[in-house]
C-alpha positions as CSV (number, residue, x, y, z in Angstrom):
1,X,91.1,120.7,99.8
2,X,91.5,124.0,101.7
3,X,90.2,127.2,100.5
4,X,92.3,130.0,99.6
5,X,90.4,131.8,102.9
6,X,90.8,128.9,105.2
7,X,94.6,128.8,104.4
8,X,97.6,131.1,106.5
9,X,98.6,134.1,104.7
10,X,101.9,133.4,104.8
11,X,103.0,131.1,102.2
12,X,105.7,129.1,104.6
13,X,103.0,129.1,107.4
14,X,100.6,127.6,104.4
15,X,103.3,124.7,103.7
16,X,103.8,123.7,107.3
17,X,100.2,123.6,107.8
18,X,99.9,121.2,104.7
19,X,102.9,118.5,105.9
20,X,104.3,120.1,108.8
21,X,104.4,117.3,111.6
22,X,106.2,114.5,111.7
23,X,104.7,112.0,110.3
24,X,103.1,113.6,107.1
25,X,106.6,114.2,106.6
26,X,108.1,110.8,106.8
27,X,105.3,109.3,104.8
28,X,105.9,112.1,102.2
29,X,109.4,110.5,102.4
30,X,108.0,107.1,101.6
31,X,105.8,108.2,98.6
32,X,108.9,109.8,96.8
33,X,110.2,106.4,96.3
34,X,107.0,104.3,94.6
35,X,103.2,103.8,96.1
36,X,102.8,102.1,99.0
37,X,99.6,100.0,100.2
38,X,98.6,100.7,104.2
39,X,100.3,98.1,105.9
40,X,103.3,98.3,104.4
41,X,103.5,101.9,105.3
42,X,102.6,101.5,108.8
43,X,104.8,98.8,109.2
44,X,108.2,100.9,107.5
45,X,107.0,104.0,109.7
46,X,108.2,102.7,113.0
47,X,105.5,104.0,116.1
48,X,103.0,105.3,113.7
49,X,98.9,103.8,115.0
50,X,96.7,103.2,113.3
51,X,94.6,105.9,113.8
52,X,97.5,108.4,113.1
53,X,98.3,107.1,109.4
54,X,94.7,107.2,108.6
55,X,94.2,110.5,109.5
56,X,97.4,111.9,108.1
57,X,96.4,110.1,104.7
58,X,92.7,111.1,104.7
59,X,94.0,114.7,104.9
60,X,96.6,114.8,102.5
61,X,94.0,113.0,100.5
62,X,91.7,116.3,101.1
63,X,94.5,118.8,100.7
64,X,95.6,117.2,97.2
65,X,98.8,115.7,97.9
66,X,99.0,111.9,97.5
67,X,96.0,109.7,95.7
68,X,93.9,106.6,96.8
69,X,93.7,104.1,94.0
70,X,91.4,101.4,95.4
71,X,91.6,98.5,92.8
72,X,88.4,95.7,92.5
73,X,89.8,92.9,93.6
74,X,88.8,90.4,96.6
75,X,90.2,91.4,99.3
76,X,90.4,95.1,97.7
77,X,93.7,96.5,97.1
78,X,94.4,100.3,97.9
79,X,97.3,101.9,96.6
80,X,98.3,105.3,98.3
81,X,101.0,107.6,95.3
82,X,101.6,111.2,95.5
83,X,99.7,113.3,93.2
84,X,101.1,115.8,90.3
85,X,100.8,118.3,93.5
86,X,102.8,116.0,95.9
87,X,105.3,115.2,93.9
88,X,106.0,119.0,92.9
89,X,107.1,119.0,96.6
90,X,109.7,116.6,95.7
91,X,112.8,119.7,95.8
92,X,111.9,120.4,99.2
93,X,111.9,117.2,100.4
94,X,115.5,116.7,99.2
95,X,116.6,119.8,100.4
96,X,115.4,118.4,103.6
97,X,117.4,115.7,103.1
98,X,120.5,117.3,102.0
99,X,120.3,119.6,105.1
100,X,120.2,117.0,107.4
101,X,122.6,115.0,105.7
102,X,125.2,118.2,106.1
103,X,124.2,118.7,109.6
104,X,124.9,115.7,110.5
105,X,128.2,115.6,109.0
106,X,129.3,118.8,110.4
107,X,129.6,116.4,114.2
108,X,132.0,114.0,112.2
């Protein structure tokens, strides 16, 4: 997780730096609904590598935002949820979503 000193000072600039690119976004979509295990994810978030899911996971991970429940099992299960912190970014998430649903309305 971030410092307070390593984060912007303004507190929009401090959100977009948290989930502001793409596909932190769209995962942060995904997580809303139920957990998710890797594959599944990548596979439902359509151009995403590999590499890209990891490290968009690992750091919302670090910054607080979703959970890694890794279960003992053979082959090992790993469950990827949004955290109490995550999911208190649930309202702007569906603002989001309403939003875009009204914009895209408006060329109806």
């Amino acid at each position: 997780m971030k410092t307070k000193d390593e984060l912007p000072i303004c507190p929009v600039a401090t959100t977009v730096a948290l989930i502001g690119n793409k596909w932190k976004l769209l995962i942060l979509r995904n997580l809303l609904a139920r957990p998710w295990r890797f594959n599944k994810l990548q596979k439902s978030l359509e151009g995403i590598s590999q590499k890209v899911l990891t490290d968009s996971l690992r750091s919302m991970e670090a910054d607080g935002i979703i959970t890694r429940t890794v279960f003992p099992e053979v082959p090992p299960r790993v469950e990827y949820a949004l955290s109490e912190l995550g999911e208190s970014m649930r309202p702007i998430l569906r603002s989001m979503e309403d939003w875009g649903k009204g914009y895209k309305a408006s060329f109806e």
